[in-house]
C-alpha positions as YAML, in Angstrom:
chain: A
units: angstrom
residues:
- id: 1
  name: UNK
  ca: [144.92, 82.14, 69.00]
- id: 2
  name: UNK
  ca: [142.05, 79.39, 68.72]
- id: 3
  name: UNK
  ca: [138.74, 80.23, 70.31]
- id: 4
  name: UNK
  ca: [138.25, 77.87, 73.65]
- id: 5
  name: UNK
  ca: [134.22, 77.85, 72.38]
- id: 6
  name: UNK
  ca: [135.33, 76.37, 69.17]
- id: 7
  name: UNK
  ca: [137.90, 73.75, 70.42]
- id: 8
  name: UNK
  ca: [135.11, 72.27, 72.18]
- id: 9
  name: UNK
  ca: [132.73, 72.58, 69.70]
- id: 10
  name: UNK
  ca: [135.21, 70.73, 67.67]
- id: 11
  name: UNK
  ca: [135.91, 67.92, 70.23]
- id: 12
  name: UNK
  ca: [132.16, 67.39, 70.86]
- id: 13
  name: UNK
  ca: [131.99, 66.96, 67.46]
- id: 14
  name: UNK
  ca: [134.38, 64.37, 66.95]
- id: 15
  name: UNK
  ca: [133.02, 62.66, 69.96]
- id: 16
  name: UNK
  ca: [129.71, 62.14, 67.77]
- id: 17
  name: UNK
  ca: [131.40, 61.09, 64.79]
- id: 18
  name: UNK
  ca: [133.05, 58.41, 66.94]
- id: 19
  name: UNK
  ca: [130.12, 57.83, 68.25]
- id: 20
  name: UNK
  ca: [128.04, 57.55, 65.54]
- id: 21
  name: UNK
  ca: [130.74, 55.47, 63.43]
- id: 22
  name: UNK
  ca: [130.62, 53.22, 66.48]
- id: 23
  name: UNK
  ca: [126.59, 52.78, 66.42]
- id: 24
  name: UNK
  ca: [126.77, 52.02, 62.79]
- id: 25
  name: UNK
  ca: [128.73, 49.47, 63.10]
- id: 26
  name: UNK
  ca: [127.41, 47.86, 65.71]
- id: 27
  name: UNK
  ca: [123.60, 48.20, 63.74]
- id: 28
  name: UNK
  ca: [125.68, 46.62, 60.38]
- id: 29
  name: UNK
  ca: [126.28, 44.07, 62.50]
- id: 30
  name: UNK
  ca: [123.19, 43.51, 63.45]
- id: 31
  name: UNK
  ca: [121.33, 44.00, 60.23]
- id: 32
  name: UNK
  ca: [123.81, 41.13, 58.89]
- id: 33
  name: UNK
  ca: [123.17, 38.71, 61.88]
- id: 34
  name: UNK
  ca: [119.36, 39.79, 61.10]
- id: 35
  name: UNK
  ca: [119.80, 38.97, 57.44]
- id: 36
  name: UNK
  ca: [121.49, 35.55, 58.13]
- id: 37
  name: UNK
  ca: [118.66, 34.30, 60.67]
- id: 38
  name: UNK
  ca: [116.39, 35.44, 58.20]
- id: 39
  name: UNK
  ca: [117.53, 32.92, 55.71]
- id: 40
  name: UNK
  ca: [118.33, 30.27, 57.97]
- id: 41
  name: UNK
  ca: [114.45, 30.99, 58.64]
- id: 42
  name: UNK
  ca: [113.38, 30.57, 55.55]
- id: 43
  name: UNK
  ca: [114.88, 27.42, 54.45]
- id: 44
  name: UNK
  ca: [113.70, 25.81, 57.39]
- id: 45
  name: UNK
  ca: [110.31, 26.98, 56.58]
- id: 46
  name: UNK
  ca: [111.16, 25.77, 53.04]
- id: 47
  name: UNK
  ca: [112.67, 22.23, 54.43]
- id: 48
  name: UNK
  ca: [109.74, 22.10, 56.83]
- id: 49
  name: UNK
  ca: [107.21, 22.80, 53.60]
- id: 50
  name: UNK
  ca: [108.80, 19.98, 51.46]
- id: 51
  name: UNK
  ca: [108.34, 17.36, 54.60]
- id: 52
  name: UNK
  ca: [105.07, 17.98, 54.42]
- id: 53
  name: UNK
  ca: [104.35, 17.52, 50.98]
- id: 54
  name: UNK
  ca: [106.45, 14.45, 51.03]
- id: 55
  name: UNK
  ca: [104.63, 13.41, 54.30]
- id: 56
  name: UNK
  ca: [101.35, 14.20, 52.23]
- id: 57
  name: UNK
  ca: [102.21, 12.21, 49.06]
- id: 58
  name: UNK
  ca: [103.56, 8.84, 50.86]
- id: 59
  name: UNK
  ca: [100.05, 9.17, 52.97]
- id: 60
  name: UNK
  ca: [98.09, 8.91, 49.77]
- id: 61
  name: UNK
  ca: [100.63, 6.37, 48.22]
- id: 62
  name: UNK
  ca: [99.84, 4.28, 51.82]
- id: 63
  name: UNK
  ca: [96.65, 4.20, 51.72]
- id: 64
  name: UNK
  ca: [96.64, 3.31, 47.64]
- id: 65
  name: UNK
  ca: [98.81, 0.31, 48.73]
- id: 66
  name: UNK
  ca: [96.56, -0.53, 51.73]
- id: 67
  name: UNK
  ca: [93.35, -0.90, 49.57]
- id: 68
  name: UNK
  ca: [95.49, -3.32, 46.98]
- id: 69
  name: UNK
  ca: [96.56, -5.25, 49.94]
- id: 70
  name: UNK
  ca: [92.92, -5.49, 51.12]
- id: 71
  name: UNK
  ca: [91.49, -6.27, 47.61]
- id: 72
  name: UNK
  ca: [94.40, -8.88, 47.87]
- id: 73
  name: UNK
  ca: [93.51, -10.58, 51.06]
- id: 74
  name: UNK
  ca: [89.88, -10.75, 50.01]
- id: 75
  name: UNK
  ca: [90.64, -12.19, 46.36]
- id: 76
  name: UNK
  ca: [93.16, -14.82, 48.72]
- id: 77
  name: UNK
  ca: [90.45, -15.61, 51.12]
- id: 78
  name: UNK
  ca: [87.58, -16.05, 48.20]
- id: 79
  name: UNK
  ca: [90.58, -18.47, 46.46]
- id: 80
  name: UNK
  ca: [90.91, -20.38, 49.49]
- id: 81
  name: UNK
  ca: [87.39, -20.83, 50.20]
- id: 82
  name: UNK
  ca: [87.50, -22.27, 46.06]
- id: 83
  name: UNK
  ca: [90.33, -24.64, 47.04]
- id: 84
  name: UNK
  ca: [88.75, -26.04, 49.85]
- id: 85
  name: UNK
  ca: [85.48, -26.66, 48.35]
- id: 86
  name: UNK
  ca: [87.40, -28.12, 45.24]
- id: 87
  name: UNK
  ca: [89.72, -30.04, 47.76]
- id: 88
  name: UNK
  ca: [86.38, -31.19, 49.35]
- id: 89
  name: UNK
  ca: [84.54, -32.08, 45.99]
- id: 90
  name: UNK
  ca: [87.70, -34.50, 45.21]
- id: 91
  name: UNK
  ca: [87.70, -36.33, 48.38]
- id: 92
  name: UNK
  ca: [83.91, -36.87, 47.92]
- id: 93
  name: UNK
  ca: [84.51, -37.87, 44.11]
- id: 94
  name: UNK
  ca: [87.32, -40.03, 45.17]
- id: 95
  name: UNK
  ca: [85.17, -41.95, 48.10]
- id: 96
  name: UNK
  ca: [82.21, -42.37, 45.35]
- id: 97
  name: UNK
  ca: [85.08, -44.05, 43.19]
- id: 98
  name: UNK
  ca: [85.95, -46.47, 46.29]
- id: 99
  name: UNK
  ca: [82.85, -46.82, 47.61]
...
């Protein structure tokens, strides 16, 4: 004859291993969903780091290439300024040899 006391004892017992098996799964799936957001985090951080170093570096390479463009223009308008004054020195020489 089984005891009554231990049949439920036994059934509430299996209820919490069910239980339990039931809540661990559910928290493994969690901790993996956890896990992958994680990552997914970090290489966005990661991707997000890189932009900014390559954001970083073409700034400085900008602003090297703006001040050769400036020392250009000036060195173009300084050249000009030569040609006209030569151009203006010939026509002079040339109306001397007319004149």
């Amino acid at each position: 004859m089984s005891d009554p006391t231990a049949d439920r004892l036994q059934l509430i017992q299996a209820d919490l291993a069910a239980i339990l098996g039931q809540r661990l799964a559910e928290l493994n799936s969690v901790v993996r969903e956890t896990e992958t957001l994680t990552r997914r985090i970090l290489s966005a951080e990661m991707e997000l780091e890189r932009g900014q170093a390559t954001a970083a570096r073409l700034r400085a390479e900008l602003a090297e290439v703006e001040a050769k463009i400036a020392a250009l223009d000036g060195d173009n308008t300084r050249d000009q300024r030569r040609l006209a004054a030569l151009q203006a020195e010939a026509q002079d020489l040339a109306a001397e040899a007319d004149g």
